[in-house]
C-alpha positions in Angstrom: -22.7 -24.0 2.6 -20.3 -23.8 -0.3 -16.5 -25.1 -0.3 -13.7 -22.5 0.0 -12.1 -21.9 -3.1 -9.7 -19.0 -3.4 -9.3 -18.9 -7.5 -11.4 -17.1 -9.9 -14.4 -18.8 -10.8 -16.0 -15.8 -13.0 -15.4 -14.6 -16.0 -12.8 -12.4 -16.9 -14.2 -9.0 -18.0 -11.7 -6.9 -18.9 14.4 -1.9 4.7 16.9 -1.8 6.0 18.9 -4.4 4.6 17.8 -7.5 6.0 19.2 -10.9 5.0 16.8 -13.1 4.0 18.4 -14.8 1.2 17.9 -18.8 0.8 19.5 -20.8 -1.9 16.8 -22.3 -3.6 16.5 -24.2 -6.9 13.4 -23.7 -9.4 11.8 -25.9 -12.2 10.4 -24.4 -15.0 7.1 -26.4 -15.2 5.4 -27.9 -11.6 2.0 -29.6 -11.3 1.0 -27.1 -8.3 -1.5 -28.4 -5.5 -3.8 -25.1 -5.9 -7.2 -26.9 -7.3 -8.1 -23.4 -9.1 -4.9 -22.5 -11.2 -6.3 -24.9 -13.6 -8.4 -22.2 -14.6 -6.0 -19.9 -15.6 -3.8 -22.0 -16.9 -5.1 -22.0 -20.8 -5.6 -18.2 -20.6 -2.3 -17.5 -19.2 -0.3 -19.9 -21.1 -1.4 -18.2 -24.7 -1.0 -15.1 -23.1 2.1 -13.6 -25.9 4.1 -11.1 -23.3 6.6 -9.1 -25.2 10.1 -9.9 -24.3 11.0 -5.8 -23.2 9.5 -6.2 -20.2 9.9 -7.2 -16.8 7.3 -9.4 -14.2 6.1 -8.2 -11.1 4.4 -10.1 -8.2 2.6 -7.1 -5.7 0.7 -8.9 -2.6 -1.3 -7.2 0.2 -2.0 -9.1 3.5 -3.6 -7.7 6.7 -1.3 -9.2 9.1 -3.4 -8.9 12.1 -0.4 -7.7 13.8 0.9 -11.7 14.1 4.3 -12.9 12.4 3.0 -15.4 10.0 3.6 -19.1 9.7 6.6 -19.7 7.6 5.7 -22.8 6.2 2.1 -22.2 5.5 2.3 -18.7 3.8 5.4 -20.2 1.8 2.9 -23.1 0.9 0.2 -20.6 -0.3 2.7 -18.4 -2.4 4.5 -21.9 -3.8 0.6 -23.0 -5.0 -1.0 -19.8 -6.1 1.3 -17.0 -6.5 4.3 -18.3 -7.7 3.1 -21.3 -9.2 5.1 -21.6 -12.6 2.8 -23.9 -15.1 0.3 -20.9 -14.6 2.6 -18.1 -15.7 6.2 -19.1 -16.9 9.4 -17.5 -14.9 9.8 -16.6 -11.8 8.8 -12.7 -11.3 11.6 -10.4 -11.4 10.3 -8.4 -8.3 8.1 -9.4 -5.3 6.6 -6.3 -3.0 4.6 -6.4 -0.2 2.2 -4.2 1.5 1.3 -5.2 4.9 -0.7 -3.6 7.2 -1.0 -3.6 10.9 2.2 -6.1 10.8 2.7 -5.8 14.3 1.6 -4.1 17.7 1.3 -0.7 17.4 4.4 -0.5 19.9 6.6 -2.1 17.8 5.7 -0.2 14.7 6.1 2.8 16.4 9.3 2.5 17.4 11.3 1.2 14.2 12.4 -1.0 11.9 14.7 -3.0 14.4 11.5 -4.0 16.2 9.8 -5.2 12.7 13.2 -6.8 11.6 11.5 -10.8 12.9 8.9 -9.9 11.0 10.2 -8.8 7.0 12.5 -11.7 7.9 9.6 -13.9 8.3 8.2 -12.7 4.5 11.2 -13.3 3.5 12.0 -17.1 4.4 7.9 -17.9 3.4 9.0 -16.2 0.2 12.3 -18.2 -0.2 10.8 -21.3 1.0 8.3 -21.2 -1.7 10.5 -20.9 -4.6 12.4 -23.2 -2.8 9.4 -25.9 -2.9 9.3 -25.6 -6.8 12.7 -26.4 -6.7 12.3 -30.9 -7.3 16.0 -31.1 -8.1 16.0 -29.0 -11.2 19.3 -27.6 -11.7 19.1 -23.2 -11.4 20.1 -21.9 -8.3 17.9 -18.7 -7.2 17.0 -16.7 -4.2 15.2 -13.5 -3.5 16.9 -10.6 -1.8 14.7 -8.2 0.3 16.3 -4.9 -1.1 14.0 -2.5 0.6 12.0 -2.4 3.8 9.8 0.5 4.8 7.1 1.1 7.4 4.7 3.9 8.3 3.3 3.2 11.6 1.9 -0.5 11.3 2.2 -0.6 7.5 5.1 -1.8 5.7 6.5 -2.3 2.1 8.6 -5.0 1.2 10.7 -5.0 -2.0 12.7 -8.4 -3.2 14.7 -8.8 -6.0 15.7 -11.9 -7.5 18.5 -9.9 -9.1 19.0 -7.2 -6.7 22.0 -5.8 -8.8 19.8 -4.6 -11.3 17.9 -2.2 -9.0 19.6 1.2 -8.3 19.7 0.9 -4.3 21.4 4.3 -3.9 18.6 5.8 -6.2 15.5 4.5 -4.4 13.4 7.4 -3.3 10.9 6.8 -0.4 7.9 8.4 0.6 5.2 8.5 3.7 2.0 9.6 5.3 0.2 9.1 8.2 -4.1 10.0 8.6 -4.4 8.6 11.8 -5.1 10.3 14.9 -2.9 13.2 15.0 -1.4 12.3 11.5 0.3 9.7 12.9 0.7 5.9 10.8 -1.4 3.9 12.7 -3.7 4.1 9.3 -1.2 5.2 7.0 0.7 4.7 3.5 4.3 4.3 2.5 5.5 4.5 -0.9 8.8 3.3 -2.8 10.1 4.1 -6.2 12.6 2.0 -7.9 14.4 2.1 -11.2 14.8 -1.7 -12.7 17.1 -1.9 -15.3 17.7 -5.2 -17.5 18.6 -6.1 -21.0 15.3 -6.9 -23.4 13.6 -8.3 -20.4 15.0 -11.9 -20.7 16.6 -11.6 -17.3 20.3 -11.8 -19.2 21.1 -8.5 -17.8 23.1 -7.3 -20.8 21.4 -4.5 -22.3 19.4 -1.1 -21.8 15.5 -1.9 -20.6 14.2 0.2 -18.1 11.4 0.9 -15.7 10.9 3.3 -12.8 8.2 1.7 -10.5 6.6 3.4 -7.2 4.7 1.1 -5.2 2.2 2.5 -2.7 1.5 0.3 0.2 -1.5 1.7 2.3 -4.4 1.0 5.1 -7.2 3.4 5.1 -9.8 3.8 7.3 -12.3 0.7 8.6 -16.1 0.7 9.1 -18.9 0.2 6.5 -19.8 3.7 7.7 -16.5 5.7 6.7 -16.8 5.8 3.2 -16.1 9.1 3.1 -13.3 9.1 5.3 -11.7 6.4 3.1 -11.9 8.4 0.2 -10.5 11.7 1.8 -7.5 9.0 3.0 -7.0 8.3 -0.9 -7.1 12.4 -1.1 -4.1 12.6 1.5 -2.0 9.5 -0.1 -1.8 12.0 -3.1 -1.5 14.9 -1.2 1.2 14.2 1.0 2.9 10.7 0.0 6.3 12.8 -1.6 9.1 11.5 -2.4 11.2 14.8 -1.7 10.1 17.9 0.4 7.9 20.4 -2.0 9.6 23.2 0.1 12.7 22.3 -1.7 10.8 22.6 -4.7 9.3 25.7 -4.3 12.6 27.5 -3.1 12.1 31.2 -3.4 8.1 31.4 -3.9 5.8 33.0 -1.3 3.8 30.1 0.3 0.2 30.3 1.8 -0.4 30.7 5.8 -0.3 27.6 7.7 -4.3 27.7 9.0 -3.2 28.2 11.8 -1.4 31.2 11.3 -4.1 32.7 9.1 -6.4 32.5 11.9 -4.6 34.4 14.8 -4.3 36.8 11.6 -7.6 37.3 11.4 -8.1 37.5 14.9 -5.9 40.2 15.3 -7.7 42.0 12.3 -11.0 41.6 14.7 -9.2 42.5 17.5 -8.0 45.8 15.4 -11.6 46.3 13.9 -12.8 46.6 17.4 -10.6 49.1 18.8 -11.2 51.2 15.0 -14.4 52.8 15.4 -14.1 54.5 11.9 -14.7 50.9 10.6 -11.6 51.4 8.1 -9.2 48.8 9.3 -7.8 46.7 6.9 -9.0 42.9 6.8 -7.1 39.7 6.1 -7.7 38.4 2.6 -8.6 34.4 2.3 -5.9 32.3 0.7 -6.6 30.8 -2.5 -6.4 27.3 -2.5 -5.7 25.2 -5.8 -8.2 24.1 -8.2 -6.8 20.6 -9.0 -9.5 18.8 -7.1 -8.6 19.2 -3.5 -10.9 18.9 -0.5 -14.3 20.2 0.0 -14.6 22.3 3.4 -16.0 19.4 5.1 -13.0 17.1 5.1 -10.0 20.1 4.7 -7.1 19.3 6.6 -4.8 21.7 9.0 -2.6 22.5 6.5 -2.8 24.7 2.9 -2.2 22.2 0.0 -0.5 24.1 -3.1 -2.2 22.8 -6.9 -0.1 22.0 -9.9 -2.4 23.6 -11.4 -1.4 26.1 -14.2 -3.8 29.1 -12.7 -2.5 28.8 -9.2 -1.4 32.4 -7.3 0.7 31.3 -4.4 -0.3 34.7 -2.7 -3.2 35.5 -1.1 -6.5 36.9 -2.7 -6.2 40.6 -3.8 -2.1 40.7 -4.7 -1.7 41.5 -8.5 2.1 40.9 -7.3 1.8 37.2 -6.2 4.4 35.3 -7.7 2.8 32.2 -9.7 4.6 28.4 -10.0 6.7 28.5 -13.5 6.1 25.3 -15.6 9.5 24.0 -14.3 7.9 24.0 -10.3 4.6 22.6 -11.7 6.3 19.6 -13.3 8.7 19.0 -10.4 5.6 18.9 -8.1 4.0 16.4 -10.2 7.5 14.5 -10.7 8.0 14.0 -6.7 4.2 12.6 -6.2 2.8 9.5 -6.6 2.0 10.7 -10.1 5.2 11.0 -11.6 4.6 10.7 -15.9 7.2 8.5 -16.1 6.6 5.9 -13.4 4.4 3.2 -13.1 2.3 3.4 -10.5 1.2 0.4 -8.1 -1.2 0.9 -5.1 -2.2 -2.1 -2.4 -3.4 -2.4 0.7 -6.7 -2.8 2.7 -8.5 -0.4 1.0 -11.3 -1.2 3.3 -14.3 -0.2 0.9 -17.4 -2.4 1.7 -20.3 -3.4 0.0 -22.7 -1.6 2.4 -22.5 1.7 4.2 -24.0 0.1 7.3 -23.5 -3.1 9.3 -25.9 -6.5 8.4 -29.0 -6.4 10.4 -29.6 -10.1 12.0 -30.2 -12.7 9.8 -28.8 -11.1 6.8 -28.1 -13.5 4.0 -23.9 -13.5 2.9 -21.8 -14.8 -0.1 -20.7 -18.2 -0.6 -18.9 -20.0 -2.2 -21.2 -22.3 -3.6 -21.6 -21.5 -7.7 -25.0 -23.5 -7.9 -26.3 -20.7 -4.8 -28.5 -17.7 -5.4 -25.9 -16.0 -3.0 -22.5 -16.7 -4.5 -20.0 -14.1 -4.0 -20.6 -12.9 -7.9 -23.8 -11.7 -7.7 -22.6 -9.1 -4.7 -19.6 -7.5 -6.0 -21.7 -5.0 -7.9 -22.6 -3.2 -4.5 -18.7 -3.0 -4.2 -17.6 0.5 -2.6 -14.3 0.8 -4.0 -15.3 -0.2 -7.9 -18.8 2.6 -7.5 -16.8 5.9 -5.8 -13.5 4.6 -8.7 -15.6 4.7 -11.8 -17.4 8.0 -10.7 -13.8 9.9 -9.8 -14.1 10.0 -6.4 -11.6 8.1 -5.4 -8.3 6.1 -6.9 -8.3 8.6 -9.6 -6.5 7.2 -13.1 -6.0 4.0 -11.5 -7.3 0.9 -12.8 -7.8 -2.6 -11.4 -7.9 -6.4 -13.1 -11.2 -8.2 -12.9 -11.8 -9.4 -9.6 -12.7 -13.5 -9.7 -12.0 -13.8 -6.6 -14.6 -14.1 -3.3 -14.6 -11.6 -0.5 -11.1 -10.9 1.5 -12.6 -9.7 4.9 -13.5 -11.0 7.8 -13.4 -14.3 8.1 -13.5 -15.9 11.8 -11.1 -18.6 12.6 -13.0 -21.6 14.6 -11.0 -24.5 16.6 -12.8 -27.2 14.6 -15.4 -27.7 11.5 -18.5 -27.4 13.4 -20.4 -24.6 12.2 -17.7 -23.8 9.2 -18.1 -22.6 6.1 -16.3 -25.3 4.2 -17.1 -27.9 7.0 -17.3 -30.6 4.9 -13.9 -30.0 3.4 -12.2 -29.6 6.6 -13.9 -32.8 8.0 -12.0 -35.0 4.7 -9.1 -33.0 5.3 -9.0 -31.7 2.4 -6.1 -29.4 1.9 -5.2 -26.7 -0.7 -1.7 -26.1 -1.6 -0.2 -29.1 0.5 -2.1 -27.5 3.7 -5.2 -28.6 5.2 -7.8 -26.2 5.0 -8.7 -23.8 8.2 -12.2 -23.8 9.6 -13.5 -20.3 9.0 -16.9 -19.0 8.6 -17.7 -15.1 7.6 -18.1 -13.0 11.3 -22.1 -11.8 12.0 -21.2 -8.3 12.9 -19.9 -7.6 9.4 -20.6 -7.7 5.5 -18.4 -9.8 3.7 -16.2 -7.3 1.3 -13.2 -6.5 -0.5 -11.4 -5.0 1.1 -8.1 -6.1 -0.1 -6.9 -5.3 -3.2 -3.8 -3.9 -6.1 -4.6 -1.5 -8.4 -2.3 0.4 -11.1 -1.5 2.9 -13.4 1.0 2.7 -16.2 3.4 5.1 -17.0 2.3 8.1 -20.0 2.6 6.3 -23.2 2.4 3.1 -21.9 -1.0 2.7 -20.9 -1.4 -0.7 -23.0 1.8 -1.7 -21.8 1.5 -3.2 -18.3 -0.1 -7.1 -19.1 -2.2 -8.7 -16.0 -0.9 -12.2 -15.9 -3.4 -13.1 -12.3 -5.0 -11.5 -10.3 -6.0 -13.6 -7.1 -6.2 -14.0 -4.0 -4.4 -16.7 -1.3 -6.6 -18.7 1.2 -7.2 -18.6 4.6 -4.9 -18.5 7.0 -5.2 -18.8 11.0 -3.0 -15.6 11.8 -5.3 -12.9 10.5 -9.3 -12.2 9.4 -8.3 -11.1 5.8 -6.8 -13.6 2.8 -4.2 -11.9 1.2 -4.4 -11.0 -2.3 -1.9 -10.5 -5.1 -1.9 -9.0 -8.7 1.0 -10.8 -10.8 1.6 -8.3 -14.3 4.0 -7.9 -17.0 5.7 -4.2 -17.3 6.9 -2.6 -20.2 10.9 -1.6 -20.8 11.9 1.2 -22.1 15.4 1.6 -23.8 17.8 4.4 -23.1 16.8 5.9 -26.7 14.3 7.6 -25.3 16.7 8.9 -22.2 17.3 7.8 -18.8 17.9 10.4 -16.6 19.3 9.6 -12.6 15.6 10.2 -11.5 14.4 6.9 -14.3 12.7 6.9 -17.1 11.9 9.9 -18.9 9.6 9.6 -21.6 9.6 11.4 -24.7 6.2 14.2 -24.5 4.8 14.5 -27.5 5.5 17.5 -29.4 3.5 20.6 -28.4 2.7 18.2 -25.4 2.3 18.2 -22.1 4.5 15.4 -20.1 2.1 14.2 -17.4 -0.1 11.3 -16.7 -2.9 14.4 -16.3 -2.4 17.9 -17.0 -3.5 18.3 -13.3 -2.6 16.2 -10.1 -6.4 14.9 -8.7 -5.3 16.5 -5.3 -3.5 19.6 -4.7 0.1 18.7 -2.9 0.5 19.3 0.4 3.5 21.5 0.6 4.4 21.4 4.4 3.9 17.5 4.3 7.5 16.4 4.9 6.9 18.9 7.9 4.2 17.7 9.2 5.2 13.8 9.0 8.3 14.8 11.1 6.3 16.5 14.0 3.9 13.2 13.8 7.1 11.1 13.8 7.9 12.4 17.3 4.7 11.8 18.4 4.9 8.2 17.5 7.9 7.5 19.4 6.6 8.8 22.2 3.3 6.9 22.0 5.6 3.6 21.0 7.6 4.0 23.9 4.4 4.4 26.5 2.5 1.4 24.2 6.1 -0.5 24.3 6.1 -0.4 28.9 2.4 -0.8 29.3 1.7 -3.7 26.9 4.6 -5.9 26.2 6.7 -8.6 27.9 9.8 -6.0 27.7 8.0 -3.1 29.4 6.7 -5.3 32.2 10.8 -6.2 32.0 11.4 -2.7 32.1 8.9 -2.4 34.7 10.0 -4.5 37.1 13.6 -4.1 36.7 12.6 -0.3 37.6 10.8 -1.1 40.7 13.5 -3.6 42.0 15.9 -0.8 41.6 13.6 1.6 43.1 12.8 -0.2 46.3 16.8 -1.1 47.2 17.5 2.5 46.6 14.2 3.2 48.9 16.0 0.6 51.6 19.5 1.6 51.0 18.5 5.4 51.9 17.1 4.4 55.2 19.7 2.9 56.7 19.8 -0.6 55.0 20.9 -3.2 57.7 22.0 -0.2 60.8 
């Protein structure tokens, strides 16, 4: 079997507040431990960036609900991701998506139970500029300026120069497609206006960039491809950054499902009792044309299009009041799909590279480049890059060529017997300054990608975001997945071409259109805010059963409750009479 390597070996083809801030010092030129940098190192080096922009470090790791090792992850950031002969400065902005970052009880309940872990991110994070430090004289630290969860995923947001970001302006988004729409699968989205001089990190002048980062897990199983792309359907749907009922103030809206079925019941109901036959019936609502659902995989609740030729009314009702351009526009502006943003999504995606599990004795990738079965030759059975290219899924969005071997699942052994990379592990060989971890690929599933970043610039910039690496980080004992990260250079804009207290707005072309698309992919789910708050309340309730049954406190809790019980119980009888 072939020796782990985590960097591309193919060719390229194409929060609440938390304090987390340690003084570091950085270098501008380290010889890092990570054995594969060197072959980016030519590439990235010529790579001419232009000097209005600003650089942007987006990771995804399944957390396996464990906090991380500090020093470990640091180690793997300092040596792959951050690593500074391979791309130049540090990045401007670091965010995070992690999913299923802690028990499900914790996640349910808040932030304050997830504060141990963002603070853990952010000391590995720290720690790993700090290692590039070697006495060099600049004094820098990342600030975690934003931490948000859905559920059990969360998006992390650090600044180096946290002043520069708008913190009053962030807008912040959310929702769930787990059982009962609830976030334990889930996506949570920020957006972010960065503002800095000509991108040379002085600070002085008038580049800007509105950013929304999407972090997300969808659903698991070779088998639910379908469900994973009807999760990408609700991520534009109902991820919002402000309720569409605002939006829409004043303009009829269709039935809830609900309601339009207990109006058609009583219709029946009336039909019955009218033995003339001429009782009026209900007319269908209309949904959207913008590419919604098909009937198979609707959801509960109507979702209203974009789309120019929508009638908000139902079927039949010449007077149904129709969305002005103004409403159409806002719609678009409060998605994931605002013109004017740049949009990054990451997360495990989950798409496999087979719609059913390995039989017994199937052959995997390796690692090994000299093997009929390296990793290369199985990428094209990918999920995620097949249902993408034929617009089924991750509409508009693009990705950087993958180099990088599968992300999921690797199993963790005790010793290099049986490993993968056994013969590494018995030399103690170590990548990054850390020895590596025994792992070989578990039987009951194929190797995939599951983890990955993908983006979508802003209108006119479409040339304008620059993929410095795209990578991913090795294995690590906490989790089954390796985290991956997608390092890129975004365009400035200058106030020229306006700034208004939403971000950037571009200038539309004349006679235009401003929009990414003329149409949003998926119609928007207009009672979505409403429906996130209901599910919400059913998470603190589940989060609060989870937290009694399953944790250390609730068996606290438990016990105190039972103590307290039983000398109320003796007390009431009589005590010592």
């Amino acid at each position: 079997m072939g020796q782990l390597e985590h960097g591309p070996s193919l060719p390229s083809t194409a929060a609440a507040d938390i304090n987390t801030d340690i003084d570091v010092t950085t270098s501008t030129g380290i010889n890092s431990n990570n054995n594969n940098n060197n072959n980016n190192n030519a590439n990235n080096n010529a790579m001419k960036f232009p000097q209005g922009s600003v650089e942007l470090l987006m990771l995804t790791f399944n957390c396996a609900k464990n906090i991380i090792d500090v020093p470990v992850f640091g180690a793997h950031l300092r040596g792959a991701a951050l690593a500074q002969d391979a791309a130049g400065p540090l990045p401007e902005l670091v965010v995070m998506s992690l999913q299923e970052i802690a028990p499900l009880s914790y996640s349910f309940l808040g932030e304050w139970f997830l504060s141990s872990y963002y603070t853990a991110f952010g000391e590995a994070l720290n720690l790993a500029v700090g290692g590039l430090a070697e006495g060099q004289g600049e004094r820098k630290r990342y600030t975690l300026v934003k931490g948000k969860n859905v559920g059990m995923t969360a998006v992390l947001v650090f600044a180096l120069h946290p002043e520069r970001l708008n913190r009053d302006g962030m807008e912040e988004g959310e929702v769930g497609f787990g059982a009962a729409d609830m976030g334990n699968k889930g996506a949570v989205g920020v957006r972010v206006v960065y503002t800095d001089g000509d991108g040379n990190g002085d600070g002085n002048g008038k580049g800007t960039a509105e950013m929304t980062f999407v972090a997300t897990h969808l659903a698991a199983m070779e088998w639910n491809l379908k469900k994973r792309n009807a999760n990408w359907r609700a991520i534009v749907a109902g991820l919002v950054f402000e309720d569409p009922l605002g939006v829409l103030k004043g303009v009829v809206l269709p039935k809830r499902r609900g309601e339009r079925e207990r109006e058609r019941e009583r219709e029946r109901e009336r039909e019955r009792v009218d033995r003339t036959g001429a009782g009026e019936r209900s007319q269908p609502v209309r949904m959207g044309t913008g590419g919604g659902m098909d009937s198979s995989e609707e959801e509960d609740q109507p979702l209203l299009s974009a789309g120019e030729s929508f009638d908000v009314g139902v079927d039949g009702d010449d007077d149904a009041p129709r969305l002005t351009k103004e409403q159409r526009e806002r719609l678009q502006e409060i998605s994931i799909f605002k013109p004017s943003s740049h949009l990054f999504v990451a997360g495990d995606l989950n798409y496999r590279i087979s719609s059913t599990a390995p039989p017994q004795g199937s052959r995997f990738p390796c690692f090994d480049k000299d093997s009929e079965h390296h990793y290369s030759r199985f990428f094209s059975r990918d999920q995620l890059t097949q249902e993408r290219l034929a617009g089924r899924t991750f509409h508009g969005m693009s990705e950087a060529a993958v180099g990088f071997g599968p992300t999921y699942k690797y199993d963790v052994l005790p010793g290099p017997e049986g490993a993968e990379n056994e013969e590494a592990v018995r030399e103690g060989r170590e990548v990054n300054g850390v020895k590596e971890v025994p792992w070989k690929f578990a039987g009951h599933r194929w190797p995939a990608w599951t983890d990955r970043v993908l983006y979508s610039a802003a209108e006119g910039q479409e040339k304008g975001v620059q993929v410095v690496r795209y990578d991913s980080l090795p294995v690590v004992e906490s989790s089954d997945h390796r985290a991956v990260f997608l390092r890129v250079r975004v365009p400035l804009t200058g106030q020229e071409k306006g700034v208004t207290e939403r971000g950037v707005k571009l200038e539309a072309e004349e006679g235009g259109v401003q929009g990414r698309k003329k149409e949003l992919p998926v119609d928007i789910d207009v009672y979505s805010w409403e429906r996130r708050q209901k599910a919400r309340r059913r998470e603190l309730i589940v989060g609060l059963l989870a937290l009694v049954w399953s944790t250390k406190e609730g068996a606290v809790f438990l016990g105190t409750v039972a103590m307290v019980g039983m000398g109320w119980w003796w007390f009431a009888k009589g005590g010592l009479v």
